[in-house]
N, C-alpha and C positions, 0 to 999 in steps of 0.2 A: 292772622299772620303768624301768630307763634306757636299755632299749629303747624301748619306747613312747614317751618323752620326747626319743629321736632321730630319731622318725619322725614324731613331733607336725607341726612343717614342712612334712615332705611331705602325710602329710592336708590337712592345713590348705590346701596349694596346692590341690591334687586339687579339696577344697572351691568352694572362691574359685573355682576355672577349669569347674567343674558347671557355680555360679549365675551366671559366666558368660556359659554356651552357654546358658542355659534363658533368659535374661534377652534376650538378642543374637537368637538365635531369636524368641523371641517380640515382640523390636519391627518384627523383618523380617516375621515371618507377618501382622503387624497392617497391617504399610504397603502390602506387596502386597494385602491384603483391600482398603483402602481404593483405590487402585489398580484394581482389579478391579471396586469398586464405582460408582465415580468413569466408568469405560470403559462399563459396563453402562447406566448413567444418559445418558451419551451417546449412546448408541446409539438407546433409547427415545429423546430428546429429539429426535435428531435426527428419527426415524422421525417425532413428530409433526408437525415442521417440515415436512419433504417431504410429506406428505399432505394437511396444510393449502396450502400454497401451490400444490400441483397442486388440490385444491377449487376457491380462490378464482379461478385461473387460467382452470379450468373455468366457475364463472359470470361470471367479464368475458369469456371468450370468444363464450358463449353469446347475453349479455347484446347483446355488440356485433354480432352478427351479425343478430339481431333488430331490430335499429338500422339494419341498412344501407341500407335503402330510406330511411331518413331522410337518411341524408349522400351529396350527392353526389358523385360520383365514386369511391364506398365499393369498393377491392377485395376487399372481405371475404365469402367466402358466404352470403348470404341464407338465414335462416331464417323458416318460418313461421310466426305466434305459438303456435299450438299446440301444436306440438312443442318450440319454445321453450321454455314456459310446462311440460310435461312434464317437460324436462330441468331447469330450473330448482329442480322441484319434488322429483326425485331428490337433486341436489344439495346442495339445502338441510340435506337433513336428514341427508347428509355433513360439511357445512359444520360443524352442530349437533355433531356427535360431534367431529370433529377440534380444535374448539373447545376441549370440554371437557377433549382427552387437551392442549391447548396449555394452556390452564391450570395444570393440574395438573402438569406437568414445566418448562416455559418459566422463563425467568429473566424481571423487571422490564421491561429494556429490549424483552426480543424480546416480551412479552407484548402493551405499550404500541404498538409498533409495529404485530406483528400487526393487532391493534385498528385504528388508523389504516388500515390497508389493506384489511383487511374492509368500512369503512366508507365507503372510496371507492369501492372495486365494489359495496358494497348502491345505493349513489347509483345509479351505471349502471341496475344489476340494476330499483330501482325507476323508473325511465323505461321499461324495454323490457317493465315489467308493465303501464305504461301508468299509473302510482299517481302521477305525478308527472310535469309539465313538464320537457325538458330542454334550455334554452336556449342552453347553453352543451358542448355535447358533447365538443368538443376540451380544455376547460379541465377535462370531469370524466373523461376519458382521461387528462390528464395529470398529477393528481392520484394517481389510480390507478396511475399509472408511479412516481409520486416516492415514496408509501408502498410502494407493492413495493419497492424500491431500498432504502429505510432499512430494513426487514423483513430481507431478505437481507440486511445489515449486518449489521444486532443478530443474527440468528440465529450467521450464520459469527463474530462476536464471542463472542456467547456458549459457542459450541463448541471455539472458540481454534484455528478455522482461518485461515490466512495466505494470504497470496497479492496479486494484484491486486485494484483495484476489480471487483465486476460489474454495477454502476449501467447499466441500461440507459434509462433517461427522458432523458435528452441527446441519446441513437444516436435516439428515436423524435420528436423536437422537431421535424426537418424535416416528417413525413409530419404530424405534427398541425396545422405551418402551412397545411401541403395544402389539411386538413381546413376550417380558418379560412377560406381563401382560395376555398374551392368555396359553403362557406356563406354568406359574403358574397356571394359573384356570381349566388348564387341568391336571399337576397331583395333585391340593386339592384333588378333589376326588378318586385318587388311592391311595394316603395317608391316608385319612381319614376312607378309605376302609382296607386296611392294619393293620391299626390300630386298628380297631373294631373285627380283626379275631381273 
């Protein structure tokens, strides 16, 4: 018996240093899972990020090109409305899916953002359908610039990537005055004409 009772101790460590390693282990296995989960999730999110804004990219480009015979001095390639109106139509129901995978993974801010920017290229998009007047084209380009800018924000925000700004609506401000500047000097003279009638 008084063996046992000189070893009791050592058990007893042995014990204690088990629960331990079983305990220690298993907050580590838990954290890396979470870790692992946390990374997986990003990956999806991001993927939906990039597929949407290459979408919506897709229709203001499309959008704008079908436009270009309306702005003067447009350097942008002319499209025809029906190929347009084609491509638009492919797109869309890109837009529709990308959407829904933005939804579903996107955090509040990038969500609400998104949102915003979809809605200033639907603007475009419904002009170059012909569904609506667009008076104002440079101001709905530039729109469309400032929500992609805050999009890319929130996204790289939400992803907890660092780095520089990538705001690019400031870098395209110049060519938008362009725009201003060619549309003005195109209706002076239907105004001026208007007026002498």
């Amino acid at each position: 018996m008084g063996s046992v009772v000189a070893q009791l101790p050592a058990l007893i460590g042995v014990l204690i240093g088990t629960v331990g390693t079983i305990v220690a282990t298993s907050v580590a296995d838990r954290a890396r899972w979470k870790r692992n989960q946390s990374v997986r999730w990003d990956d999806r999110r991001l993927d939906a990020y990039v597929e949407f804004a290459r979408v919506i990219k897709e229709i203001h480009a499309v959008a704008v090109r079908m436009l270009a015979d309306e702005r003067p001095h447009s350097r942008g390639h002319r499209m025809n409305r029906e190929e347009g109106l084609a491509q638009l139509a492919d797109a869309d129901v890109r837009r529709t899916l990308t959407w829904e995978s933005l939804l579903l993974l996107g955090d509040a801010a990038t969500v609400s953002a998104a949102r915003d920017w979809r809605d200033a290229v639907w603007e475009i998009e419904r002009v170059a359908r012909g569904l609506r007047q667009g008076d104002d084209p440079a101001g709905m380009l530039q729109r469309a610039n400032e929500a992609r800018d805050l999009f890319y924000r929130a996204a790289r925000g939400g992803l907890g990537v660092r780095g520089g700004s990538v705001a690019q609506a400031k870098a395209l401000e110049p060519r938008l005055d362009e725009i201003r500047a060619s549309l003005a000097s195109a209706r002076t003279p239907e105004t001026s004409t208007q007026g002498s009638s």
